[in-house]
C-alpha positions as CSV (number, residue, x, y, z in Angstrom):
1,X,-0.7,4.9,-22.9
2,X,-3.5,7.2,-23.5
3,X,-6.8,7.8,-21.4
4,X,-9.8,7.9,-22.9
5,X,-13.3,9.0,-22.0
6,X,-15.9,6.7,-21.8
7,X,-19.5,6.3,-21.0
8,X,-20.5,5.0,-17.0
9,X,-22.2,2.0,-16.7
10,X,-26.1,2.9,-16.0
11,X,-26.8,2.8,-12.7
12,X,-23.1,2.3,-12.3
13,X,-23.5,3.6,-8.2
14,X,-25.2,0.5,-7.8
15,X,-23.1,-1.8,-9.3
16,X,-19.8,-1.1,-7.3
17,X,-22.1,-1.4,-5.0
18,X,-22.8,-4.8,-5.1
19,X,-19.2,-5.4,-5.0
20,X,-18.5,-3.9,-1.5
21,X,-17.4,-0.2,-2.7
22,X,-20.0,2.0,-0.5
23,X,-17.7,5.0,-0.4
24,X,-17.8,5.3,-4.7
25,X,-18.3,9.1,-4.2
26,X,-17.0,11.3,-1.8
27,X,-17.9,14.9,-1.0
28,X,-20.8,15.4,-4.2
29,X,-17.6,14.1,-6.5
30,X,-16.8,10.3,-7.8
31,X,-14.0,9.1,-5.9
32,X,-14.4,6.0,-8.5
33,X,-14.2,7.0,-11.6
34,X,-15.5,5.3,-15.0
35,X,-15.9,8.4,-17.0
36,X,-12.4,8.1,-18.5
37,X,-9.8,5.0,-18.3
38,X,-6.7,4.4,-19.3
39,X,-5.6,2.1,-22.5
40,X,-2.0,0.2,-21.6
41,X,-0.4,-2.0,-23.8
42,X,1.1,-5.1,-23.1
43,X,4.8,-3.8,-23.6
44,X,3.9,-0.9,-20.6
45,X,2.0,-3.6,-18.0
46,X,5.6,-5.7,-18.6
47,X,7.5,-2.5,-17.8
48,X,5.4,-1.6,-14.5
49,X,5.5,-4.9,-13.2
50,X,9.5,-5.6,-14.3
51,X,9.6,-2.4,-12.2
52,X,7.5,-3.7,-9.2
53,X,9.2,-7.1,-8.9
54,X,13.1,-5.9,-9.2
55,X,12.0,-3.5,-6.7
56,X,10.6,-5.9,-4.3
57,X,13.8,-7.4,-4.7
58,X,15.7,-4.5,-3.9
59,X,13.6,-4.3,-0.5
60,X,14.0,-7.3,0.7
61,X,17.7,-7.2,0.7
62,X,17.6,-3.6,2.2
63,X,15.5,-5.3,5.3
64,X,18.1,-7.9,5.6
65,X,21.4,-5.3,5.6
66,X,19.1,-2.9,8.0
67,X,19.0,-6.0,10.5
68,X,22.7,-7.2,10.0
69,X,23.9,-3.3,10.1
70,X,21.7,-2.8,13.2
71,X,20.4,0.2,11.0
72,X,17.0,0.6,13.0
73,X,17.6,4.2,14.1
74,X,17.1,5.3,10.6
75,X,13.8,4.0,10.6
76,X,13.0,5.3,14.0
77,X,11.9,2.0,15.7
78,X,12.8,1.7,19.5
79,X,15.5,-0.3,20.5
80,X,13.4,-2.5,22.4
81,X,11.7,-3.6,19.4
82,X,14.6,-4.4,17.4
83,X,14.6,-8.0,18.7
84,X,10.7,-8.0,17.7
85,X,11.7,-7.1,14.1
86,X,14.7,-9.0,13.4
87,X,13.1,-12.6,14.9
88,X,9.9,-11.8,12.2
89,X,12.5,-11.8,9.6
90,X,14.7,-14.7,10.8
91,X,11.7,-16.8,11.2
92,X,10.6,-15.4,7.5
93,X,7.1,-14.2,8.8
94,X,5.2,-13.9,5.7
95,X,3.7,-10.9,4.1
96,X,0.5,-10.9,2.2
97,X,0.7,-7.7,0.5
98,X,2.0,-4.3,-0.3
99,X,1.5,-1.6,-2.9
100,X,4.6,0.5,-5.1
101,X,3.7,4.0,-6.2
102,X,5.2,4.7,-9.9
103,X,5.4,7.2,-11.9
104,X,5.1,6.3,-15.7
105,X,4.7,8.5,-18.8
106,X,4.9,5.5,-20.7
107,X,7.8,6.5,-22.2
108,X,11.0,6.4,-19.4
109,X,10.4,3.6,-16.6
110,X,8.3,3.6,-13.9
111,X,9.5,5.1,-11.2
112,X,9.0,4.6,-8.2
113,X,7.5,7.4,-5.8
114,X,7.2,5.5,-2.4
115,X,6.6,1.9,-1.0
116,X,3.1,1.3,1.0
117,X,4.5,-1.7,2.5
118,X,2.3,-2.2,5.7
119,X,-1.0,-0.8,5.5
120,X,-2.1,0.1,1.9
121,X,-6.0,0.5,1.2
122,X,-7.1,0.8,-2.5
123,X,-7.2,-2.6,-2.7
124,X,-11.1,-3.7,-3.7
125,X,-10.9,-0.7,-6.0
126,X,-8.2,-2.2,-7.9
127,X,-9.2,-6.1,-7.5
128,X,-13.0,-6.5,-7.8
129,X,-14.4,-3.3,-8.8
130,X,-12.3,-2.2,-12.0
131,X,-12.5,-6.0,-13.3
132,X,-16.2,-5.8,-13.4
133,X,-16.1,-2.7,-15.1
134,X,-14.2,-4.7,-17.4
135,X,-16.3,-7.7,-18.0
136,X,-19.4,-5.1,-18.2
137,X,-18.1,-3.2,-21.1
138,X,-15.7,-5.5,-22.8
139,X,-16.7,-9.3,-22.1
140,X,-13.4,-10.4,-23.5
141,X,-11.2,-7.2,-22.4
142,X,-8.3,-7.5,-20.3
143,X,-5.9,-6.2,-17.2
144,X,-3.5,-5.9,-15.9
145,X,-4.6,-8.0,-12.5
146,X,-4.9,-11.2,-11.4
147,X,-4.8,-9.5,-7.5
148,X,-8.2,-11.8,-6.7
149,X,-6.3,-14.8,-7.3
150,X,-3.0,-14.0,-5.5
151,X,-4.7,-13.0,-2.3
152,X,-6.3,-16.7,-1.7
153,X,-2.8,-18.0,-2.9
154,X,-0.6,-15.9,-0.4
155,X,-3.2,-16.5,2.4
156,X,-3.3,-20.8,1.0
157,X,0.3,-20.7,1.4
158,X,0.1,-19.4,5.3
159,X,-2.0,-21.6,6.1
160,X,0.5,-24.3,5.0
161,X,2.5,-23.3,7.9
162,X,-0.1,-22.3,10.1
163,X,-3.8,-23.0,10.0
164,X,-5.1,-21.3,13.2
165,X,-7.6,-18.5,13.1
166,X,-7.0,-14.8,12.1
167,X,-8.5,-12.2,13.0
168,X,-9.2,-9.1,10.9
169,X,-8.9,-5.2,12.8
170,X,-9.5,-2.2,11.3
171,X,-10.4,1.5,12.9
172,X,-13.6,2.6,13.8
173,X,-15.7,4.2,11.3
174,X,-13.1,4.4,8.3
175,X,-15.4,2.8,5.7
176,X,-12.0,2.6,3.3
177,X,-10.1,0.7,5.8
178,X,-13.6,-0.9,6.7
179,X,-13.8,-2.4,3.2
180,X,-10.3,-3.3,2.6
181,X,-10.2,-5.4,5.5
182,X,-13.3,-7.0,5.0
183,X,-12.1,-7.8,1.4
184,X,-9.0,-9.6,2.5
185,X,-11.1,-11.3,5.1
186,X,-13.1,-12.9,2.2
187,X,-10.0,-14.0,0.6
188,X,-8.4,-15.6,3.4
189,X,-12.0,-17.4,4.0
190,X,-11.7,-18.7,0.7
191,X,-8.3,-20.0,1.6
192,X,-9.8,-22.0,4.4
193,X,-9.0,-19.8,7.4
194,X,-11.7,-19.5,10.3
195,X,-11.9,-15.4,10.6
196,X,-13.7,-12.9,12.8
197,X,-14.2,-9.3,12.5
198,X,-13.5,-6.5,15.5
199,X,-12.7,-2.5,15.3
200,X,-9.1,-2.2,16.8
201,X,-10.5,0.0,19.5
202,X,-11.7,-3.7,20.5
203,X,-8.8,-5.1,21.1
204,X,-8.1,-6.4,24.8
205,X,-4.9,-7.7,26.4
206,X,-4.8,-10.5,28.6
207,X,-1.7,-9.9,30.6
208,X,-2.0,-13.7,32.6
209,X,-1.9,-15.2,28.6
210,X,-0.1,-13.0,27.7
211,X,-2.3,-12.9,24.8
212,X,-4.6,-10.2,22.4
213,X,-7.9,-10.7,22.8
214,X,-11.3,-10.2,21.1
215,X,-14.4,-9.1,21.7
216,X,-15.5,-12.5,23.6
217,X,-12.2,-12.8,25.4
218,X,-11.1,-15.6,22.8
219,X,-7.4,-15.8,22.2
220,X,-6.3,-13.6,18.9
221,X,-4.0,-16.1,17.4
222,X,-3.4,-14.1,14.3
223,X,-4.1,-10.5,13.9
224,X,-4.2,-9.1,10.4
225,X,-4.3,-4.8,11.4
226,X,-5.0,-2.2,9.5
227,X,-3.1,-0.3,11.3
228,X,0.4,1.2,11.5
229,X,3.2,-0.2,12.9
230,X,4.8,2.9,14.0
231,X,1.4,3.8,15.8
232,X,1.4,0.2,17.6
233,X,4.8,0.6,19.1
234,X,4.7,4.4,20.5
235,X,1.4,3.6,22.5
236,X,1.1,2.1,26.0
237,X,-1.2,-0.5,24.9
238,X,0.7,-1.0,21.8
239,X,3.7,-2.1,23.5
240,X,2.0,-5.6,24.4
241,X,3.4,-6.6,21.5
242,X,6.6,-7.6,22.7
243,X,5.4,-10.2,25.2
244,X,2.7,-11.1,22.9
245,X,1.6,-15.0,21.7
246,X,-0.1,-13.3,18.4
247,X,1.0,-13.2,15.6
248,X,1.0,-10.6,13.0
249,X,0.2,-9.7,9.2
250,X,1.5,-7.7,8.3
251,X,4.9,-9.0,10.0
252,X,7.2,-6.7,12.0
253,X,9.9,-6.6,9.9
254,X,7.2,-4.8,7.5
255,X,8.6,-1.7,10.0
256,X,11.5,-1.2,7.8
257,X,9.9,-0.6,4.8
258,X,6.9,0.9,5.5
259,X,9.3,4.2,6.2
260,X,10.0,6.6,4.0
261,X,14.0,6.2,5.1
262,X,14.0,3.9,2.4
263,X,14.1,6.0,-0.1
264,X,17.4,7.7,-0.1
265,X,18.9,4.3,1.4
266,X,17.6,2.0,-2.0
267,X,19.3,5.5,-4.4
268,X,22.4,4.8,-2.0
269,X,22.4,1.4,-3.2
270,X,21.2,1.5,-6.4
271,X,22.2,4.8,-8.2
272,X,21.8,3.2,-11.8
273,X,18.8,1.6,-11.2
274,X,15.9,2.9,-13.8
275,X,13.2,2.3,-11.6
276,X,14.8,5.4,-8.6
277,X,14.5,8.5,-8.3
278,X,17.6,10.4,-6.5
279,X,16.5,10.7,-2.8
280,X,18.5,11.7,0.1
281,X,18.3,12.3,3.7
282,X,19.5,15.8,2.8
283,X,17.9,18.7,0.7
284,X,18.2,18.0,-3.0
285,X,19.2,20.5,-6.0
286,X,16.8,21.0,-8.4
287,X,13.4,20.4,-8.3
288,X,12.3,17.7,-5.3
289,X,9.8,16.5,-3.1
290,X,9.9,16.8,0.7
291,X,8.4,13.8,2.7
292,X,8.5,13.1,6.1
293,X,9.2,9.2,6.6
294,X,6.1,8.4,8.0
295,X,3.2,10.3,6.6
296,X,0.3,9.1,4.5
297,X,-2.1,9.8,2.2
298,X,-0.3,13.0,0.5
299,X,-0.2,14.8,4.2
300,X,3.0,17.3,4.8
301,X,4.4,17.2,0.9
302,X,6.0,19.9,-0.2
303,X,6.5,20.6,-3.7
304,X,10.1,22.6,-4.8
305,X,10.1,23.7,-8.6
306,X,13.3,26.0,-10.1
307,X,13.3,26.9,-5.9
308,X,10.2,27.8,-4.8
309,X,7.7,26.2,-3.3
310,X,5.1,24.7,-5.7
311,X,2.8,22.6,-3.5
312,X,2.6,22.3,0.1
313,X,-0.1,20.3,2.0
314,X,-1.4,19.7,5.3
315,X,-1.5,17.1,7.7
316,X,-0.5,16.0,11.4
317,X,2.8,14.9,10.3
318,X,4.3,18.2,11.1
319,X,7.5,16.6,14.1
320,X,8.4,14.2,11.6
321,X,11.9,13.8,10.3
322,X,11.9,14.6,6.7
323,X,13.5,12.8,3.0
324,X,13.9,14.6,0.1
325,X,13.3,13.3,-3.3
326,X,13.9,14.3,-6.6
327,X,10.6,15.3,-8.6
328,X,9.3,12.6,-11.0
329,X,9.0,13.3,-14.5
330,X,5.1,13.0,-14.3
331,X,2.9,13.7,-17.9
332,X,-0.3,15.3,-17.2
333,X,-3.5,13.3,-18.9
334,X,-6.9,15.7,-19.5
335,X,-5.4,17.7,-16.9
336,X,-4.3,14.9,-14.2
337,X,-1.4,13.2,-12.8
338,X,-1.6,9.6,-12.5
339,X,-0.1,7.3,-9.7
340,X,0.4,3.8,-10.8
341,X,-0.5,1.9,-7.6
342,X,1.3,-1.8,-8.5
343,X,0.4,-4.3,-6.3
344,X,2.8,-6.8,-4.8
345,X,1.1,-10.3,-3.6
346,X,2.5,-12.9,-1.8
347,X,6.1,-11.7,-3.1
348,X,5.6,-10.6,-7.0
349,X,3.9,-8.2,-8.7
350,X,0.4,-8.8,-10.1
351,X,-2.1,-5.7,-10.7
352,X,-2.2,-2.3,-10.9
353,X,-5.0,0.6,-9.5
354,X,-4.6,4.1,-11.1
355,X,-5.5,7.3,-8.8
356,X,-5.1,10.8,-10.6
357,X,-5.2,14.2,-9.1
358,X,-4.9,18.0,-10.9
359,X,-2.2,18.1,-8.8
360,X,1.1,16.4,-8.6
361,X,0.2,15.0,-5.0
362,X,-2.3,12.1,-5.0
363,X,-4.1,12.3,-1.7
364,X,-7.2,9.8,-0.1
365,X,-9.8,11.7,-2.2
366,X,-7.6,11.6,-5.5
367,X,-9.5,9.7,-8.1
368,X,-9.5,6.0,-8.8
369,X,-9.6,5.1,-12.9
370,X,-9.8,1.9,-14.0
371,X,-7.9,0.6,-16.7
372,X,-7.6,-1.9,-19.8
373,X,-4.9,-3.2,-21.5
374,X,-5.0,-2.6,-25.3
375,X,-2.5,-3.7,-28.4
């Protein structure tokens, strides 16, 4: 693994874009990145995704003991949604996507840092954009990403079951959530799927239907949200859900492993595994990371080295209950810490986006890189 420095594209601003990435800099700085990208070979995109996969496995059968042990405290879901989340996994609601967080020198294996398993963004970056910086500087170059192609797959194979419309929600002047939505829109229309487009402060409840509805009243038979589950079921509104004839992507059971809790359950599990860092719902000796189970974006991380505090960062995060998780063995490139962001699609592992910070915690202004794959 090495990164290397490299000349942008001219007019590169206007190239991304073309692609949909309006948000390329951020704040004076390039939040996308092509003066530098990293070189992997073919033996360390086998080790990130062998990591990705086996720990998609290990997830899944987490979700399934979590719903036979009745576990749902530990994730902090109400019990009146419990029935909600185990009938989404009985009835094997599918999921289109999710993202694993690794750590990897390139040396050790990947490990893995945490699991954005309901509403991860980052997404066009590491499709679209990267691969035409690709194709623009190396015709016959290649990646680690066929994420374009797994999207219309995953989405193909729900329409199998069902064909009915989807909507597509994000929040109100986010342009990152704006543009990942709109990007899996596009894939999903090039599945076959009718789709429309409305802000989730749109949304409206029909209580006689029983029913979501859109902008124009029309019945929201699928709803894809960008938006958290653990926001949907502590509001008023939110609650709807339970009563609700739409249907959801990502699922419910998705509730489960979008939390942090995960963490020190998975070490429980799976001590030996290669891919885990020691985690536990109690402090940690040695150096560690503090998390609380449900922030995002780098918010409320605290940073113990040798006992003091390295790192600690802001956010709104501050009531939530707290995992602890031993420090990952992270090599510094020019100066920054890379996050492997590897993406799982339709249920295996198929791409990878890499942010980098000077710090050890990636946050949403961190820096995305692209990346070749080199032997």
């Amino acid at each position: 693994m090495h990164r290397i420095n490299v000349d942008p594209r001219p007019n590169w601003q206007r190239r991304v874009e073309e692609h949909g990435l309006m948000f390329h800099t951020l704040k004076g700085e390039p939040y996308w990145d092509e003066s530098a990208a990293y070189q992997l070979s073919s033996y360390e995109v086998d080790q990130l995704e062998l990591a990705a996969n086996t720990l998609h496995e290990m997830c899944l059968d987490l979700v399934q003991e979590v719903i036979d042990q009745k576990m749902f405290g530990l994730f902090l879901i109400p019990n009146e949604f419990e029935q909600m989340v185990t009938r989404s996994w009985q009835e094997q609601e599918p999921s289109i996507y999710g993202r694993f967080d690794l750590a990897y020198d390139g040396v050790g294996a990947p490990k893995m840092l945490e699991y954005n398993a309901d509403t991860p963004t980052a997404l066009l970056e590491a499709s679209i954009i990267q691969w035409q910086w690709l194709k623009d500087i190396d015709e016959r170059g290649d990646q680690f990403n066929s994420i374009h192609e797994r999207l219309i797959e995953a989405w193909q194979a729900l329409r199998e079951r069902d064909d009915g419309p989807i909507h597509f929600a994000a929040m109100e002047g986010i342009p990152e959530d704006y543009v990942t939505v709109e990007y899996l829109r596009d894939t999903a229309i090039q599945a076959g799927f009718d789709t429309d487009y409305l802000d989730v402060e749109q949304i409206g409840w029909d209580r006689a239907a029983r029913t979501f509805v859109d902008r124009a009243a029309r019945p929201i038979h699928r709803l894809f949200k960008l938006y958290p589950w653990e926001w949907v079921i502590r509001e008023d509104f939110g609650k709807n859900v339970l009563q609700a004839r739409t249907r959801w992507v990502e699922p419910a059971w998705k509730m489960i492993l979008s939390c942090k809790s995960i963490l020190p359950m998975l070490y429980e599990r799976h001590p030996e595994s290669p891919f885990l860092l020691p985690a536990s719902f109690e402090p940690l000796e040695g150096n560690y990371v503090r998390k609380p189970v449900h922030a995002r974006e780098g918010a409320n991380i605290t940073v113990v080295i040798n006992g003091q505090t390295r790192i600690k960062t802001d956010g709104v995060y501050t009531d939530s209950p707290t995992v602890y998780q031993a420090l990952a063995p992270m090599k510094a490139h020019d100066g920054r810490y890379p996050v492997f962001g590897t993406w799982i699609v339709n249920g295996v592992a198929c791409g990878v986006g890499i942010r980098e910070d000077e710090t050890l915690v990636t946050g949403n202004t961190s820096r995305f890189v692209p990346h070749q794959m080199v032997d």
